[in-house]
N, C-alpha and C positions, 0 to 999 in steps of 0.2 A: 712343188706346189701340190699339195691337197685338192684332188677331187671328189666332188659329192658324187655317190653311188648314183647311177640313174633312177628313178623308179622310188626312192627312198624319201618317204616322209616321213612318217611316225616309227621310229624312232631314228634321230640323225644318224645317217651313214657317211664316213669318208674314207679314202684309199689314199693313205700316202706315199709319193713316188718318191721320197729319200725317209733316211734313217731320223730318230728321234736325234739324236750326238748333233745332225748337222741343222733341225730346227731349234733346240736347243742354242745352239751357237749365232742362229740367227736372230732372236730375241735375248742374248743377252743372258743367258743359264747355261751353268756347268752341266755335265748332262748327268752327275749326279745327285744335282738339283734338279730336273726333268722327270728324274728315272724317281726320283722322293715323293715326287708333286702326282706322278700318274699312280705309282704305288696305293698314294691315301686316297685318289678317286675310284683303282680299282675296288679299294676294300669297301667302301659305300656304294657300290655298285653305280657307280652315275657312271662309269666308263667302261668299256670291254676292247682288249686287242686283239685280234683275231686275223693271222695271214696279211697282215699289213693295212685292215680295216679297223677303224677306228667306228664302236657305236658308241653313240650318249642314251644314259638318262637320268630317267630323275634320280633313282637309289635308293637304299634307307642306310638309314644311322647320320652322324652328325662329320662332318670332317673334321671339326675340332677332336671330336675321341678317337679315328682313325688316324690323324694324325700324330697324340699322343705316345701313339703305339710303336711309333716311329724312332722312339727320343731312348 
């Protein structure tokens, strides 16, 4: 399970205590679909991984063209 960073409002923080392969597997994604799907949020910046902390935000650019990029 995913917990929210203490302290953390602006911008969402979580610590994940397992790997992406096995969240991944628990909603139903290959986890080279997972590893595709965070890729095109890193590139727009709505996401960062860092040490097993997950931040959101908003980003720029579109995920339709960061996606693209993928193909």
């Amino acid at each position: 399970m995913a917990t929210r960073k203490p302290g953390a409002v602006n911008p969402p923080m979580l610590r994940l205590d397992r790997p992406w392969t096995e969240i991944a597997a628990e909603i139903g994604l290959t986890h080279e679909a997972i590893y595709r799907a965070l890729a095109v949020l890193e590139r727009t910046g709505r996401l960062v991984r860092e040490n097993g902390v997950v931040t959101l935000s908003a980003g720029s650019g579109t995920i339709e063209d960061a996606a693209r990029k993928d193909r």
